[in-house]
C-alpha positions in Angstrom: 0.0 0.0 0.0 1.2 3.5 -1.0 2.2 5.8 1.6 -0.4 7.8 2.4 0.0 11.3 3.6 -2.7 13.6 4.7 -1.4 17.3 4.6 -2.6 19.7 7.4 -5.5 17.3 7.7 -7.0 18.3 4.7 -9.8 15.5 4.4 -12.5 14.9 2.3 -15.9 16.1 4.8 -18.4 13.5 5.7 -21.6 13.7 3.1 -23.6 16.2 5.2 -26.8 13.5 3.7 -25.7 11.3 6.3 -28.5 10.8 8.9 -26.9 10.0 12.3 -27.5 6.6 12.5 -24.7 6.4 9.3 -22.0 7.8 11.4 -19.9 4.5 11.6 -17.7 3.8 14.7 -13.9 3.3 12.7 -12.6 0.0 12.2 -9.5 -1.1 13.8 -6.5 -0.2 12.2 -3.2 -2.9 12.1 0.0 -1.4 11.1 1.9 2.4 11.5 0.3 5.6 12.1 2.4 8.8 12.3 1.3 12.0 13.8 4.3 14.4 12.8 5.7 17.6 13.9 3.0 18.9 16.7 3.0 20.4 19.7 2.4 17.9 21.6 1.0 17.9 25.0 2.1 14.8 27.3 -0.4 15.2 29.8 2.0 15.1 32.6 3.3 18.8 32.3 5.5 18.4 29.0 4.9 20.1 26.0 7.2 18.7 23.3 7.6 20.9 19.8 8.0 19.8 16.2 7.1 16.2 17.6 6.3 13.5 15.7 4.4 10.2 17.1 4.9 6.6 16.3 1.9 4.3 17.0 2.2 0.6 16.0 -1.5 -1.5 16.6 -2.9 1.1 18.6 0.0 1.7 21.0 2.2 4.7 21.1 5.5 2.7 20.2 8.0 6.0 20.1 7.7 9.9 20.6 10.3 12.3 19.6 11.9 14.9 17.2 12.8 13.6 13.6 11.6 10.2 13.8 12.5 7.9 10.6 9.2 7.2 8.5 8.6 4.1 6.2 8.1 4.6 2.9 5.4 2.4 2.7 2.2 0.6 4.4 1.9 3.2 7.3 -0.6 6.6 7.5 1.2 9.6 8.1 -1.0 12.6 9.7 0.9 16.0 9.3 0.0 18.1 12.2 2.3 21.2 11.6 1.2 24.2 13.8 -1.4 22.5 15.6 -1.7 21.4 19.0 -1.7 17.4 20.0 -3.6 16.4 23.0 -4.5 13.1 25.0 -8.0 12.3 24.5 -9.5 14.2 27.2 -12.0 11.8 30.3 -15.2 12.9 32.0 -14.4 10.9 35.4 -18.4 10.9 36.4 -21.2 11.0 33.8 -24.6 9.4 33.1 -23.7 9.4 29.2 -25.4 7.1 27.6 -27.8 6.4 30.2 -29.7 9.6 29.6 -30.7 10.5 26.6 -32.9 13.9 27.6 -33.1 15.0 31.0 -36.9 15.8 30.9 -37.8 13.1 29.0 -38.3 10.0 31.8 -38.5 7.5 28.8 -35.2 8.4 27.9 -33.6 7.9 30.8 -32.3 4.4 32.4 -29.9 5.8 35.4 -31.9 4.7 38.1 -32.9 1.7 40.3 -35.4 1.7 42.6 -33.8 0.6 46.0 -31.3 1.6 48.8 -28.6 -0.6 48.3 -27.8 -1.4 44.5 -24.6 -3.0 44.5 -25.1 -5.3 42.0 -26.4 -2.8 39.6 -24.2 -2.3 36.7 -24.1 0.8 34.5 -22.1 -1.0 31.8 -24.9 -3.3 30.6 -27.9 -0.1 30.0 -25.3 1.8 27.9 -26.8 3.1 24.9 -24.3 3.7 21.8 -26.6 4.6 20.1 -27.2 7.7 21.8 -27.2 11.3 19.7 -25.0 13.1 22.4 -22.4 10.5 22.4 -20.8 12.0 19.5 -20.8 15.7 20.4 -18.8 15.0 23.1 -15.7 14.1 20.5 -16.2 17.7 18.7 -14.4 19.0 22.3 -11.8 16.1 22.5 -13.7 14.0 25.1 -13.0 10.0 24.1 -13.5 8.2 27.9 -16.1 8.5 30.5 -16.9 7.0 33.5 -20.7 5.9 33.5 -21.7 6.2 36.3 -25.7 4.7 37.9 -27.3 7.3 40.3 -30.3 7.3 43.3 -30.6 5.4 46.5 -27.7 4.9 49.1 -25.0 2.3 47.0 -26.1 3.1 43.1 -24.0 0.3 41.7 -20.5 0.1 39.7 -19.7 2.2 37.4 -18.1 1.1 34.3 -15.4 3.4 31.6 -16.0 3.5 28.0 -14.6 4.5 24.9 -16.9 6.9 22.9 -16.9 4.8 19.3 -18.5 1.8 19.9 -20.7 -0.6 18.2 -22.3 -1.6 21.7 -21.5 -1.7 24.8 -19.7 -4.7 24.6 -17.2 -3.0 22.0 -17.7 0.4 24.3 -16.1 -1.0 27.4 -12.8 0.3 28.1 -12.8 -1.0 31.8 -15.5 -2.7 33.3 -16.6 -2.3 37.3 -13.9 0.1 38.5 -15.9 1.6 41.7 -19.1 1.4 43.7 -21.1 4.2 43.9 -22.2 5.7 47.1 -24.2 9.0 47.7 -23.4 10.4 51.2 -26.4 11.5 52.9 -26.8 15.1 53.7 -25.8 15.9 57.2 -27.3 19.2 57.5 -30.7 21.1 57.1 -32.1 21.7 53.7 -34.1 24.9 53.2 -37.6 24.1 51.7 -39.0 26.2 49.2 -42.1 26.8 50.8 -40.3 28.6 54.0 -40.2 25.3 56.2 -44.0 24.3 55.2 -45.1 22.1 52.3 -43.9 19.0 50.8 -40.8 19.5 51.1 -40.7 20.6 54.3 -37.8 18.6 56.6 -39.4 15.8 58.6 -37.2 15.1 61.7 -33.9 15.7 62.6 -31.6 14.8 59.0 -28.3 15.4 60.8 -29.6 12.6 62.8 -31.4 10.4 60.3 -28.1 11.0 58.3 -25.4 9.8 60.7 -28.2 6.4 61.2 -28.0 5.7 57.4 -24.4 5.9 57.7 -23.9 3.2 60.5 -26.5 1.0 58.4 -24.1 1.5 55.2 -21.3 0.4 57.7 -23.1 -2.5 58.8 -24.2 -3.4 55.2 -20.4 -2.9 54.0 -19.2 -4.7 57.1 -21.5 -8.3 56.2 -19.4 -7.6 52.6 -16.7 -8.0 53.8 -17.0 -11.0 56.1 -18.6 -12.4 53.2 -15.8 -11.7 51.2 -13.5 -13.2 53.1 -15.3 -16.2 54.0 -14.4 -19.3 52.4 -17.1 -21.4 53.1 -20.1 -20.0 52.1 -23.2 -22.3 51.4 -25.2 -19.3 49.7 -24.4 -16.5 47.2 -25.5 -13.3 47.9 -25.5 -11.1 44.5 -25.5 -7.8 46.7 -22.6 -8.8 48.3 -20.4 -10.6 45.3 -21.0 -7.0 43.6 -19.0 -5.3 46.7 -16.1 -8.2 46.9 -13.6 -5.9 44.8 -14.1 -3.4 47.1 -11.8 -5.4 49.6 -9.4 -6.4 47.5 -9.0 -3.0 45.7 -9.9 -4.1 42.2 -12.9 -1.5 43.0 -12.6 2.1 44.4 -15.8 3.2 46.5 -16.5 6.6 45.1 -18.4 8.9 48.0 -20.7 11.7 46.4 -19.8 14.6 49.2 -19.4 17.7 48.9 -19.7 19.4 52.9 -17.0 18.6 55.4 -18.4 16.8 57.7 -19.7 14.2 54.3 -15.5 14.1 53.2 -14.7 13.5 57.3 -17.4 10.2 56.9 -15.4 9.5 54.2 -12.3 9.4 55.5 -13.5 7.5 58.9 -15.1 4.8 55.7 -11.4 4.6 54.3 -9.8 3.5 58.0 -12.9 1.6 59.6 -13.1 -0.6 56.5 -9.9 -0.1 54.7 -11.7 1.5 51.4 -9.9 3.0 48.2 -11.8 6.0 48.9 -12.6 8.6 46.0 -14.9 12.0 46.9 -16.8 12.9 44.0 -18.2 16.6 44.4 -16.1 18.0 47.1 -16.8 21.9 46.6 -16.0 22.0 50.2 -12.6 19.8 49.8 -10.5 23.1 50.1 -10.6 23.2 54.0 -9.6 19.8 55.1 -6.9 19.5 51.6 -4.2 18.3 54.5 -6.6 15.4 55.9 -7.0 14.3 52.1 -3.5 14.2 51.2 -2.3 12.7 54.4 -5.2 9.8 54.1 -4.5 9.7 49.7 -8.0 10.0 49.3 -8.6 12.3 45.4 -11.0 14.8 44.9 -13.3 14.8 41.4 -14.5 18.6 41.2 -17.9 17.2 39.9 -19.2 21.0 38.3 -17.0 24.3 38.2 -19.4 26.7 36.6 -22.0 26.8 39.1 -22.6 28.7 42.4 -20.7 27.7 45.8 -22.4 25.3 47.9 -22.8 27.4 51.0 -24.0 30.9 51.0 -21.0 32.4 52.6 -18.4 31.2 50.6 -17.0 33.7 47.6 -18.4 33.3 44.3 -15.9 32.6 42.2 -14.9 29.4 44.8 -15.6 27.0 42.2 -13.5 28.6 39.8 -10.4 28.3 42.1 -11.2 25.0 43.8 -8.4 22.9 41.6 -5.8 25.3 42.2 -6.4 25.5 45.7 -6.4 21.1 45.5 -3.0 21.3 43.5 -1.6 24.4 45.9 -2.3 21.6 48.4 -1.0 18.5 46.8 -4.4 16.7 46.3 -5.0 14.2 43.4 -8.2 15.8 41.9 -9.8 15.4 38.5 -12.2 18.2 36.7 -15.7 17.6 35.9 -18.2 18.8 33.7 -21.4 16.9 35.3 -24.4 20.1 33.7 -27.0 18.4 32.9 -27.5 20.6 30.0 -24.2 20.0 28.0 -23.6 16.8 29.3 -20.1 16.7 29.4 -19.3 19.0 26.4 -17.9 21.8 28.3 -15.0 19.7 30.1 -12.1 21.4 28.7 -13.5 24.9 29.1 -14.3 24.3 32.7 -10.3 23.0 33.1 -10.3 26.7 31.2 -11.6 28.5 33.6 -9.3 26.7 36.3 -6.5 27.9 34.4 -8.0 31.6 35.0 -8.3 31.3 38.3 -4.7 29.9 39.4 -3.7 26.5 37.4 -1.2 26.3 34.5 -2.6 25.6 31.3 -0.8 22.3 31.4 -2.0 21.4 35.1 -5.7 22.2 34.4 -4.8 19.8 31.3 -3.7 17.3 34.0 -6.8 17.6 35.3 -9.0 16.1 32.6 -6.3 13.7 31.1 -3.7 12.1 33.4 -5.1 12.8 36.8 -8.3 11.5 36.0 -7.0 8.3 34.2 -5.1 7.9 37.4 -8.1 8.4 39.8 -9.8 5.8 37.4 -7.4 3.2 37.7 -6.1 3.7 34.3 -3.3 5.3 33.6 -1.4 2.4 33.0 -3.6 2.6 29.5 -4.6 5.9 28.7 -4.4 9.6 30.3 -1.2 10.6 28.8 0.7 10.6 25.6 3.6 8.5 26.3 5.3 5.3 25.1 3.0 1.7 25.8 -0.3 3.5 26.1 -3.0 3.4 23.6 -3.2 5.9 21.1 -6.0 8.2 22.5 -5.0 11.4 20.8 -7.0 14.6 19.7 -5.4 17.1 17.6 -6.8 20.7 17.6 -5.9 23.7 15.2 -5.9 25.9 18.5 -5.9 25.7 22.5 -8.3 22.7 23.8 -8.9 24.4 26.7 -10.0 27.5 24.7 -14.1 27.8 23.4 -12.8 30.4 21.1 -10.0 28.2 19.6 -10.7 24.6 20.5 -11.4 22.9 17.1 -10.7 19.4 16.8 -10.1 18.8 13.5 -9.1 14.5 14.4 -9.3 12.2 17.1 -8.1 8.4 17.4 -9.2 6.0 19.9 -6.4 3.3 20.4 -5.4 4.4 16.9 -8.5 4.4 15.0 -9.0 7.9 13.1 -12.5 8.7 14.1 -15.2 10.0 12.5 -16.2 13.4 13.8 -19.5 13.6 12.4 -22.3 14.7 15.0 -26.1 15.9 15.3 -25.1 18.8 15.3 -22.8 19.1 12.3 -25.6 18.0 10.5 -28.3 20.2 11.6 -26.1 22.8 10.5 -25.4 21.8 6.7 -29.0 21.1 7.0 -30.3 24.5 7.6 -27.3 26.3 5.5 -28.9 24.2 2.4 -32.5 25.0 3.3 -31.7 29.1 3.6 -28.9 28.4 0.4 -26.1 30.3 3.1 -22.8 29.5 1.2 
């Protein structure tokens, strides 16, 4: 096969006649690929210019400067000028699981129940799903899916975002167990402490009950789990069995102190691989975190603070105050309006608001692959990973200049078509806008 070179990435565009349903997930691809002469962004703080990539199968084989390229049977991307990125991960997400917030029918998140351990978000993931592919317009290639409601929601499961089903979507199955952290403290109703949702009882109390149950619960699991004679399987409880030998992370949904403090008293009473997801409150016990190596997932930046008192712009400079600190933390873009879509413009904003442009980076590439459990794989652009790379003609972390012009999943070369795309060259042709 002749060489084939594609210069400045000047492909052919998709048939904008496609319907959605035609946009293809890209067959695997055996032999060389070369990304040459970018700016290429490890992931880990580097920034490497005029660098070419080597990727052999899938796997990043060899990254540097000059790099010999066969003459034939390899694909050679030129990437002069532009910026080369790791494909960026939403760590927490009901993509794929939702389909449109307000639309019940559409959504398959939820099990009815307290304790849902053996729940699995993996197997009610819809490829098929229209927002699936917006995501990759930003640079997004991994989530974490994630099941929600009652006490223990279930595993949550990572996928690749170009997938046939979820069999073909699963990147790693049952990483972590899910647990949402009751309150602790008084919610305001609407109706000024009357009406439906008016607080019934004590919750501080009621909380700190249903977290000695969840203690007791997790407790059986782990006799169970260690217990080698056991007449009778119990499902609940064979879900939670990786949680005790750490092939599972129990993720905590907390965001106040005293939530993150039950967390930490879950990670020594039970010996836990604890992860908080939410933490807007993290900041003032940072030093309890990093002495106990529990990691932070700053679930939503671009929203108000979670207490009244706190400054405004707290959520902007939560990450920096994490990384001042020494905390593992990943950022999160959980809206449920763009679902994900704004992830590198929320590490953005971080980057305003104290960060580096190559630690917010971190933050939604190698930090979350490592709060994941995979950064042995993915998370960073370096040799013996796969080849999850994005390439943008400007700054990924930009809204202005972030346009991601080709993405590769373990060394496929996606297809970048989306809804969206389409509803544009739709409406250009009706109103004949050149």
């Amino acid at each position: 096969m002749k060489k084939l070179i594609i210069a400045a990435f000047a492909l052919l565009p998709f048939t904008s006649s496609f319907a959605q349903d035609d946009v293809y997930p890209a067959k695997e691809y055996k032999g060389l690929l070369f990304i040459k002469n970018g700016i290429v962004h490890v992931g880990n703080g580097q920034v490497l210019e005029n660098a070419t990539i080597k990727i052999s199968n899938g796997k990043i084989e060899q990254i540097g400067t000059n790099l010999p390229i066969p003459v034939d049977d390899v694909k050679v991307f030129d990437a002069t000028g532009k910026h080369v990125y790791p494909g960026l991960i939403l760590a927490n997400s009901n993509l794929g699981l939702v389909e449109v917030n307000s639309v019940r029918a559409s959504s398959d998140a939820e099990e009815i129940g307290d304790y849902n351990a053996g729940i699995r978000s993996i197997v009610a993931y819809n490829t098929d799903s229209k927002v699936i592919n917006t995501l990759k317009q930003t640079g997004v290639l991994l989530a974490n899916v994630v099941p929600q409601g009652g006490i223990i929601s279930g595993t949550s499961s990572i996928v690749q975002l170009d997938a046939w089903n979820w069999e073909d979507a699963a990147y790693v199955m049952d990483n972590a167990v899910h647990y949402n952290m009751p309150d602790l403290f008084a919610r305001p109703s609407r109706f000024g402490g009357f009406g439906p949702q008016a607080p019934q009882g004590d919750p501080v109390k009621q909380g700190l009950e249903e977290i000695e149950q969840t203690k007791a619960f997790l407790k059986e699991a782990r006799a169970y789990a260690l217990s080698a004679d056991r007449k009778e399987t119990n499902l609940k409880f064979e879900a939670l069995k990786g949680l005790f030998d750490k092939s599972k992370k129990f993720f905590v949904h907390a965001d106040i102190v005293k939530q993150m403090l039950m967390a930490i008293n879950f990670k020594k009473e039970l010996g836990l691989d604890v992860v908080i997801v939410g933490g807007s409150e993290s900041f003032q016990i940072a030093e309890l975190l990093k002495q106990n190596d529990i990691p932070v997932i700053v679930n939503q930046m671009h929203s108000l603070p979670t207490m009244t008192e706190d400054a405004v712009d707290l959520p902007y400079k939560l990450p920096a105050l994490l990384q001042q600190a020494g905390v593992l933390y990943a950022i999160n873009d959980e809206d449920g309006q763009h679902r994900g879509k704004n992830l590198p413009f929320n590490a953005g904003t971080a980057a305003a608001y104290g960060l580096t442009k190559e630690q917010a980076l971190q933050a939604i590439t190698l930090n979350a692959a490592k709060i994941l459990g995979i950064a042995n794989k993915t998370g960073s652009i370096e040799v013996g990973k796969d080849a999850n790379i994005v390439i943008s003609t400007g700054d990924i972390l930009d809204m202005r200049s972030n346009n991601i012009t080709h993405a590769f999943i373990q060394g496929r070369h996606l297809d970048l078509t989306d809804k969206h795309k389409q509803l544009y060259d739709r409406y250009k042709y009706k109103y004949d806008i050149k």
